[in-house]
KESEZA-216945 format. One record per residue (C-alpha): residue in three letters; residue number from 1; z, x, y. Coordinates in pm, 1 decimal, padded with zeros to 6 digits. Each point is the difference from the previous one (the first is absolute). Layout:
<rs>
+--------+-----+----------+----------+----------+
: residu : num :        z :        x :        y :
+--------+-----+----------+----------+----------+
:    ala : NUM :        Z :        X :        Y :
...
+--------+-----+----------+----------+----------+
</rs>
This chain:
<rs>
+--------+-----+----------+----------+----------+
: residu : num :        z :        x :        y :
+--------+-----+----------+----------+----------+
:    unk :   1 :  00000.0 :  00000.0 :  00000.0 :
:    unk :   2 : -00100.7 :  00130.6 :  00321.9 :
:    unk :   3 :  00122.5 : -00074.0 :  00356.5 :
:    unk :   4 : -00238.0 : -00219.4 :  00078.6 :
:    unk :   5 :  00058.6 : -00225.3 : -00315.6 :
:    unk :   6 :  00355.8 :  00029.6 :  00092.6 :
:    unk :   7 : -00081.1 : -00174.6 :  00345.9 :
:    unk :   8 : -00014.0 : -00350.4 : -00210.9 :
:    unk :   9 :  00261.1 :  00089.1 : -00289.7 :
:    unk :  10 :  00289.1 : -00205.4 : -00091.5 :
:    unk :  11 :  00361.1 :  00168.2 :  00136.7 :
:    unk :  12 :  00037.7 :  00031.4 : -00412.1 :
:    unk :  13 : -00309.1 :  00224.3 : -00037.5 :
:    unk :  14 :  00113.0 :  00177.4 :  00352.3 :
:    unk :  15 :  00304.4 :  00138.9 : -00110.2 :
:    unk :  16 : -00105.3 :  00088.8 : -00403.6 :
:    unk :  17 : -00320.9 :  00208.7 :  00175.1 :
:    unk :  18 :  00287.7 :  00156.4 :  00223.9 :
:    unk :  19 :  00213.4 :  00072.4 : -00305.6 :
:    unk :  20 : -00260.3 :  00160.0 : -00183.1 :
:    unk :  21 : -00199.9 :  00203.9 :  00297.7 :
:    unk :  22 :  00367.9 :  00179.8 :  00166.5 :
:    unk :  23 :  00192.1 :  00240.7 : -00196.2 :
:    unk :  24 :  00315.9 : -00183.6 :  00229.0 :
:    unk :  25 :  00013.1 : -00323.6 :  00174.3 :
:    unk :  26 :  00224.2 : -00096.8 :  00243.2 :
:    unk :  27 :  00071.4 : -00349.8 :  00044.2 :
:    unk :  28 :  00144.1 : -00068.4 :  00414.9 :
:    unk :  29 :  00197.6 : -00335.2 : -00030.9 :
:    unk :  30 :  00194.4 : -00157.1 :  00330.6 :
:    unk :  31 :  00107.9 : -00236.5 : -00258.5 :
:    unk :  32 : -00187.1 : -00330.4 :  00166.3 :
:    unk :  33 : -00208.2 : -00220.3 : -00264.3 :
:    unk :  34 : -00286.3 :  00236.9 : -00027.6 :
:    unk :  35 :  00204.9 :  00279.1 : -00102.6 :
:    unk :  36 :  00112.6 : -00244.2 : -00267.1 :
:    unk :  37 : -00349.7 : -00099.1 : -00086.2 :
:    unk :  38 : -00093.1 :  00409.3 : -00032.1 :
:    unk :  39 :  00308.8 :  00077.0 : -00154.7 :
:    unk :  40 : -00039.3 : -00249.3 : -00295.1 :
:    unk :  41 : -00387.9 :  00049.4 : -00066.7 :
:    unk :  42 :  00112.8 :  00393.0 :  00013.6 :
:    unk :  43 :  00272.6 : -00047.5 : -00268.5 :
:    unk :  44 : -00251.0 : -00165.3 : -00231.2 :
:    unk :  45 : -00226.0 :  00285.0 :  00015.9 :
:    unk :  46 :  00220.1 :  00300.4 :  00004.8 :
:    unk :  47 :  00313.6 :  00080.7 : -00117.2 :
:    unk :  48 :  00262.6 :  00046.9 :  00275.2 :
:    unk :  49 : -00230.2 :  00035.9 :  00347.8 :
:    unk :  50 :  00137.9 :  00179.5 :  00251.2 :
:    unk :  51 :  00084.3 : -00174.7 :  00293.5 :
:    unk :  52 :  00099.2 :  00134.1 :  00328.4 :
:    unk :  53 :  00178.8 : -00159.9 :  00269.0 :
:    unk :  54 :  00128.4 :  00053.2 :  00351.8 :
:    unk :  55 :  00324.5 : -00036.6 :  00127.2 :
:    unk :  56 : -00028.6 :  00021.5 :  00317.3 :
:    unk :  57 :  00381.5 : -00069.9 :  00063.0 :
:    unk :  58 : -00096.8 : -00298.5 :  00220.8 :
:    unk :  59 : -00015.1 : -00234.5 : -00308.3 :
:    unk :  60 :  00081.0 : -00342.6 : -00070.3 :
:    unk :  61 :  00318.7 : -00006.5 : -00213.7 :
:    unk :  62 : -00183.6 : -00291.6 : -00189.4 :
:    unk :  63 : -00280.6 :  00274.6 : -00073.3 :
:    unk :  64 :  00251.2 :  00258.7 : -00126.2 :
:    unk :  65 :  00087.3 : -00235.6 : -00231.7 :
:    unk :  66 : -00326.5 : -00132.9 : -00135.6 :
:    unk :  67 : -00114.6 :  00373.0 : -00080.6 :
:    unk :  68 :  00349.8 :  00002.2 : -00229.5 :
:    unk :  69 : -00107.0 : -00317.5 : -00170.9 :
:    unk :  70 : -00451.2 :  00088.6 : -00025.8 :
:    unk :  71 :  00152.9 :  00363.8 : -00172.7 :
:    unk :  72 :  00224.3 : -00195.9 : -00224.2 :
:    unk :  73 : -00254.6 : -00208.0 : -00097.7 :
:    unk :  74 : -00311.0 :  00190.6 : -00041.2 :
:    unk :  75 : -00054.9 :  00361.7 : -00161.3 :
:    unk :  76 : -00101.9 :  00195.8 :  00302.9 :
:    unk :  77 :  00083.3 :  00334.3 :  00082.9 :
:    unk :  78 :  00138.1 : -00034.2 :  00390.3 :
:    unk :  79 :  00022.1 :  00273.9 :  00268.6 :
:    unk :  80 :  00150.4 : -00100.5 :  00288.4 :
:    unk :  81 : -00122.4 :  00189.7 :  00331.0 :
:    unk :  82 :  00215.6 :  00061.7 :  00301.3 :
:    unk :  83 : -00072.6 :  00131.6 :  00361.6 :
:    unk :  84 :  00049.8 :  00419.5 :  00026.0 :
:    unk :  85 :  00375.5 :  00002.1 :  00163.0 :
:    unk :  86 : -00120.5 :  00257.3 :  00267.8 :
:    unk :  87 : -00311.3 : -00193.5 :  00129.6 :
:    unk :  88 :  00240.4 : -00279.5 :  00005.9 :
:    unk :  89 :  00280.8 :  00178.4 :  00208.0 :
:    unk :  90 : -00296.9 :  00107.5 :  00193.4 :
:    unk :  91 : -00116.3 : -00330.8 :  00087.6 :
:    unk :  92 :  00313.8 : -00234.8 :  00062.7 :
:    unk :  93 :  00164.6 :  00332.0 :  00182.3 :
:    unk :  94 : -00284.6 : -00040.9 :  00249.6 :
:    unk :  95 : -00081.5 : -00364.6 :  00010.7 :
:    unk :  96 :  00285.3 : -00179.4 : -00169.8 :
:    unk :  97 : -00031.1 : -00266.5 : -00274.2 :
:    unk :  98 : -00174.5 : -00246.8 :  00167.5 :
:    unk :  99 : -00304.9 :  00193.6 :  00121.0 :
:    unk : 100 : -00257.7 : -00205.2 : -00168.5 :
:    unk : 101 :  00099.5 : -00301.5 :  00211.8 :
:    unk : 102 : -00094.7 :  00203.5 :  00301.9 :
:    unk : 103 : -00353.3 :  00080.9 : -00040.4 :
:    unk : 104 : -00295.7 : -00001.9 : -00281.6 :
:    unk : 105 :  00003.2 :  00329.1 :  00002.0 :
:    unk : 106 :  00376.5 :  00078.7 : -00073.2 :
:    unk : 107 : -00002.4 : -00263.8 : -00263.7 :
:    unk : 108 : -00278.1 :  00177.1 : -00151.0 :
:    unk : 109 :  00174.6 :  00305.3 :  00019.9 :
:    unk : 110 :  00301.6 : -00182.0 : -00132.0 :
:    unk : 111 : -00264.4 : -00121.3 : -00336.9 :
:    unk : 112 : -00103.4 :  00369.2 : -00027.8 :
:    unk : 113 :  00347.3 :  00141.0 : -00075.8 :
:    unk : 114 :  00143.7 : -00256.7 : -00189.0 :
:    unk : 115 : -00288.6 : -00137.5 : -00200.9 :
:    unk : 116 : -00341.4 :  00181.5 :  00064.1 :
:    unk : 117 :  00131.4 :  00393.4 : -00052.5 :
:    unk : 118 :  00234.0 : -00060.6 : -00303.0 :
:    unk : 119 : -00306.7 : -00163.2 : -00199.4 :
:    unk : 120 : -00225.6 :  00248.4 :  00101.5 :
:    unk : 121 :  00238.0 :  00281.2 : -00147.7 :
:    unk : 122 :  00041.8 : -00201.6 : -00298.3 :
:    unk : 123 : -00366.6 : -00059.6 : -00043.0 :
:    unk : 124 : -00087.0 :  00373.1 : -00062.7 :
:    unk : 125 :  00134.8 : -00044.3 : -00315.2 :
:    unk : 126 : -00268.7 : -00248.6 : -00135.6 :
:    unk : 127 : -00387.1 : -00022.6 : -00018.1 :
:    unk : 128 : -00051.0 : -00357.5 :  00102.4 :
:    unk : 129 :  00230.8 : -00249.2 :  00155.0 :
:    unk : 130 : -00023.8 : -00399.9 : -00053.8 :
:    unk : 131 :  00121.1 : -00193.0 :  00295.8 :
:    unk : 132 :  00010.0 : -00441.7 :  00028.7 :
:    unk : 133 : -00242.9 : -00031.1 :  00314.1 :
:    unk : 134 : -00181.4 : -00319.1 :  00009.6 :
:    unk : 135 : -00308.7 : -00033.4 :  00215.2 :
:    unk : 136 :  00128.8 : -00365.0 :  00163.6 :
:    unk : 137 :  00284.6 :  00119.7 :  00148.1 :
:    unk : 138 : -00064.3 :  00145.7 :  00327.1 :
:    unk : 139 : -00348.4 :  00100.5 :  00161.9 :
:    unk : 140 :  00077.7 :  00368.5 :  00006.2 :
:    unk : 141 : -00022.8 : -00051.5 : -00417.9 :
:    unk : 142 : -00286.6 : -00206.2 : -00051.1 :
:    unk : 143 : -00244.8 :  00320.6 : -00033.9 :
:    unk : 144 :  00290.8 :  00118.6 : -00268.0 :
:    unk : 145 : -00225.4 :  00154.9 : -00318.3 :
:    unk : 146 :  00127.2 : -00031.3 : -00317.1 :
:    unk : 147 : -00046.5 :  00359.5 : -00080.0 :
:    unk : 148 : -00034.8 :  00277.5 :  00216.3 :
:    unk : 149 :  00130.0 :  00320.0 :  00142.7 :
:    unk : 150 :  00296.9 :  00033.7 :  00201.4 :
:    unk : 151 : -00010.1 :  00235.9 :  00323.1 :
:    unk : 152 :  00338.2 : -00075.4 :  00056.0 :
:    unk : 153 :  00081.5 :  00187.8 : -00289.7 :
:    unk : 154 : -00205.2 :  00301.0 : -00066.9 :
:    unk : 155 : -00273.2 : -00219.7 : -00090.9 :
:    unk : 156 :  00194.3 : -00129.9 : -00354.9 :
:    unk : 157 : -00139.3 : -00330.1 : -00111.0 :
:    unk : 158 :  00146.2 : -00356.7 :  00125.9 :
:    unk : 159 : -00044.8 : -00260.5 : -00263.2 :
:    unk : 160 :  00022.7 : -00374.0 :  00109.2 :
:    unk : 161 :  00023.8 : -00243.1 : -00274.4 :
:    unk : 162 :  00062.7 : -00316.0 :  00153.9 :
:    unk : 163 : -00252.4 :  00106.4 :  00368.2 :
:    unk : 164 : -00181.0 : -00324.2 : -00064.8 :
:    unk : 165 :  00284.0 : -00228.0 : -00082.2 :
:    unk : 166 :  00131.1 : -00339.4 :  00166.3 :
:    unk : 167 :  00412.3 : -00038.9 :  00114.8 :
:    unk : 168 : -00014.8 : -00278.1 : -00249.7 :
:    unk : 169 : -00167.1 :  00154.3 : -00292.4 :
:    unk : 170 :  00308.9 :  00276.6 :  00041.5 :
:    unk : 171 :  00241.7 : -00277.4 :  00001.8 :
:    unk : 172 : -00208.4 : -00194.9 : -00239.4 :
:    unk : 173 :  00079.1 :  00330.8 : -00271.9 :
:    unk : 174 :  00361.8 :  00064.6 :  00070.5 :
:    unk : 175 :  00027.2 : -00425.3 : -00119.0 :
:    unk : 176 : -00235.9 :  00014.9 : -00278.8 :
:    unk : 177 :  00199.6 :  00293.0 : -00145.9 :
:    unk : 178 :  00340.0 : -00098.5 :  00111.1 :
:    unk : 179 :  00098.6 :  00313.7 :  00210.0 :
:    unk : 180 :  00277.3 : -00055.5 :  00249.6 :
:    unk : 181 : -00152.6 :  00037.8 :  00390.7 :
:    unk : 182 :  00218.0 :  00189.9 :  00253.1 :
:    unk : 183 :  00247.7 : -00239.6 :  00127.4 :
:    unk : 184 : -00081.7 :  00052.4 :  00378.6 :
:    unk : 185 : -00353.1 : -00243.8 : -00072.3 :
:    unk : 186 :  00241.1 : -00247.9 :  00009.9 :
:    unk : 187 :  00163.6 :  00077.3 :  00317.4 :
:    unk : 188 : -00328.5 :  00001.5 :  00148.2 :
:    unk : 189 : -00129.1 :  00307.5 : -00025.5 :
:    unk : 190 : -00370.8 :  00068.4 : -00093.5 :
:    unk : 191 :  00039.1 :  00375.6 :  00050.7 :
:    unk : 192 :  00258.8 :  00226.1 : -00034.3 :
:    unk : 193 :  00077.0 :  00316.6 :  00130.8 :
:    unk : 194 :  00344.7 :  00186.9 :  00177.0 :
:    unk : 195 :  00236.6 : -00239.3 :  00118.5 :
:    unk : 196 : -00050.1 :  00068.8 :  00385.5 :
:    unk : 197 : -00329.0 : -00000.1 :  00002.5 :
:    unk : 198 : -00110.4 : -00367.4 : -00231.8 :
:    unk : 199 :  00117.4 : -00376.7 :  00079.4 :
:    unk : 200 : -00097.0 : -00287.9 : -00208.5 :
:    unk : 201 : -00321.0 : -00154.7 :  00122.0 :
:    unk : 202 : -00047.8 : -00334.1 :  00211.5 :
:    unk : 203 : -00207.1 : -00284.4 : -00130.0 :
:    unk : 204 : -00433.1 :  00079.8 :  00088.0 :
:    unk : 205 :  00045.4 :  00399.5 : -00005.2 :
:    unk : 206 : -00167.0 :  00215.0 : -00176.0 :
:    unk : 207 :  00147.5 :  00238.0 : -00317.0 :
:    unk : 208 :  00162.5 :  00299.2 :  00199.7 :
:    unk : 209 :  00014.3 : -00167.1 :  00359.2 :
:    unk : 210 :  00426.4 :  00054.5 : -00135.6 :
:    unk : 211 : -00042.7 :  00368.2 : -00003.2 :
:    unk : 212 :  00055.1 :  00180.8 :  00348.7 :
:    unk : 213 :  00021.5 : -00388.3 :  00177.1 :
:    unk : 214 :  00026.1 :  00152.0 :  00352.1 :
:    unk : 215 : -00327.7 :  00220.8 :  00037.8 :
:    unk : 216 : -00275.8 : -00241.2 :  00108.5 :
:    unk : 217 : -00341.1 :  00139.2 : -00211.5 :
:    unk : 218 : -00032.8 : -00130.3 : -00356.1 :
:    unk : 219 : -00066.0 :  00309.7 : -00179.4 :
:    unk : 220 :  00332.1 :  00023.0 : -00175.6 :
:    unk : 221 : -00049.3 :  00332.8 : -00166.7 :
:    unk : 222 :  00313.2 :  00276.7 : -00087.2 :
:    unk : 223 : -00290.5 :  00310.1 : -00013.8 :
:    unk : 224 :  00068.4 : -00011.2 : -00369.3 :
:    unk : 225 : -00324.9 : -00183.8 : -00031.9 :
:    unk : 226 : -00215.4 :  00091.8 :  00290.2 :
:    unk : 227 : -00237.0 : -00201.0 :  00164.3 :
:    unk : 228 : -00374.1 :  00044.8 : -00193.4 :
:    unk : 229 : -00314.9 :  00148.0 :  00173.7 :
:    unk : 230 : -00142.5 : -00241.8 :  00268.9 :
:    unk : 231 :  00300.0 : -00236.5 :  00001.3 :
:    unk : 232 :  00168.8 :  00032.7 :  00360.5 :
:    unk : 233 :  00328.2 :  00205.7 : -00025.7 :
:    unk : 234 :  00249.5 :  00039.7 :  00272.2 :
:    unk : 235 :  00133.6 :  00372.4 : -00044.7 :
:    unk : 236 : -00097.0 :  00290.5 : -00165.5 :
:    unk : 237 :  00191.4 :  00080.9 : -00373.9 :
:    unk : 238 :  00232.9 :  00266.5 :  00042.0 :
:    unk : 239 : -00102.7 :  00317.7 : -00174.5 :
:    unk : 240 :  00138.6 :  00040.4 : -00355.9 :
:    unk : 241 :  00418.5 :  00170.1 :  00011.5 :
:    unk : 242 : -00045.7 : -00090.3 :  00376.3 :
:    unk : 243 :  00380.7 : -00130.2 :  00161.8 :
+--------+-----+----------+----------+----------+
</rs>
């Protein structure tokens, strides 16, 4: 199967080409149904994926716990990622805590240390990495591809099982195979992220209008996914290790 026929593939065939083409796979879960979608289809194909995660140390105590019960109840292999303590020190020394409430740029310096430089460490450990993108969520990942290489990191592949899925065919798997959502959806949330930074949405807006509520453009992006070639973007990706 080449990358073209993988353009139209089910998520099933996806992740078994992945499995088979990379020597090691890393699975990047935030733990929202998608994850859960990736994470079961990967435990049916391989035994005991690895799955990374970031903890960011802004998270939801509700997420804290899910990831206990998803590694009790599936046979993954988790790594947990945390920001570098220095480039942290660094940061809230000279800006404080808050700092991504101040400006787009802080709070996308604020992404880089505690989410966007601990995965890229992590990722030079692996040869492809498998991330729940879905094309429908926001305009800055409509262009997504399904496979291709990542600049972001050294040029390692990005695989994207579930690019041309639907919010209710995610939702529609997680009932079909009776796996337990994260129990924020039913506060409201239809994203989640760090706890300063994502509310619960209001009735008529779209998937991630929760995540960084105060900032007016609709982009809605953390830099770990940045914005395709040709889609508008509003500030350049810091450089890889940058604080």
């Amino acid at each position: 199967m080449n990358k073209t026929d993988l353009q139209n593939a089910t998520a099933e065939d996806i992740l078994s080409w992945t499995y088979r083409r990379f020597g090691r796979v890393a699975l990047v879960a935030s733990f929202q149904a998608e994850s859960l979608v990736l994470i079961d289809l990967a435990c049916k194909i391989v035994p005991e994926p690895e799955v990374l995660t970031l903890d960011t140390g802004r998270l939801h105590e509700e997420t804290h716990e899910y990831i206990e019960y998803v590694r009790k109840q599936f046979p993954i292999r988790l790594r947990i990622l945390a920001p570098e303590a220095s480039e942290l020190e660094a940061m809230t020394g000279e800006h404080g805590d808050m700092l991504f409430r101040r400006s787009v740029p802080l709070r996308n310096q604020c992404c880089a240390v505690r989410k966007v430089n601990p995965l890229a460490r992590a990722l030079r450990d692996y040869d492809a990495w498998i991330t729940g993108l879905r094309r429908d969520q926001t305009p800055t990942r409509a262009a997504t591809p399904v496979v291709a290489s990542d600049p972001g990191h050294d040029g390692m592949t990005k695989v994207v099982p579930l690019a041309s899925w639907t919010r209710d065919q995610v939702w529609d798997y997680l009932h079909d195979h009776g796996i337990r959502h994260h129990p924020l959806y039913d506060r409201g949330f239809m994203s989640i992220g760090c706890a300063p930074c994502t509310r619960a949405t209001q009735p008529g807006e779209q998937e991630r209008a929760g995540r960084w509520w105060w900032e007016s453009d609709t982009h809605k992006e953390c830099l770990l996914h940045p914005p395709i070639a040709g889609v508008p973007e509003r500030t350049a990706v810091p450089a890889r290790g940058a604080v």
